[in-house]
Steps between C-alpha positions, in 0.01 A plus 500: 500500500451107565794442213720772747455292801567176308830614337583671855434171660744289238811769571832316556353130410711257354395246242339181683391762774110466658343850606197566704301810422242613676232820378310642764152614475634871542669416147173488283479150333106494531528860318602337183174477265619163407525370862214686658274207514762261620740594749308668783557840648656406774752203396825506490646340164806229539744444239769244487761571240772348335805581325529274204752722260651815581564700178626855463484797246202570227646218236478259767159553592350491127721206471331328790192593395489385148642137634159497795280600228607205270485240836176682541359454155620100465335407827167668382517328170 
């Protein structure tokens, strides 16, 4: 649900764009197991997002993930 809102929010950006997302309480975040014990029942969650690449179709998207893996991996190293 979260990732719903998220890709909702980023509709129509354009590379370079900044987006503001906000999840309401009403949404669930402090259901999560994982966030239970840090965001509180009754916060709303605040994301700002940016478009950095905009890729399209499956090949594009295992393409772009290989390539962040390998930056990935080299900064960890």
């Amino acid at each position: 649900m979260i990732l719903d809102v998220l890709n909702a929010g980023m509709m129509g950006a354009c590379k370079g764009e900044t987006r503001f997302v906000t999840i309401p309480p009403e949404m669930g975040m402090s259901k999560i197991k994982t966030l239970q014990n840090i965001v509180p029942a009754d916060a709303d969650v605040h994301y700002t997002l940016e478009v950095m690449e905009i890729i399209q179709g499956e090949k594009a998207i295992e393409e772009y993930k290989q390539e962040h893996w390998k930056e990935k991996r080299k900064e960890e190293l």
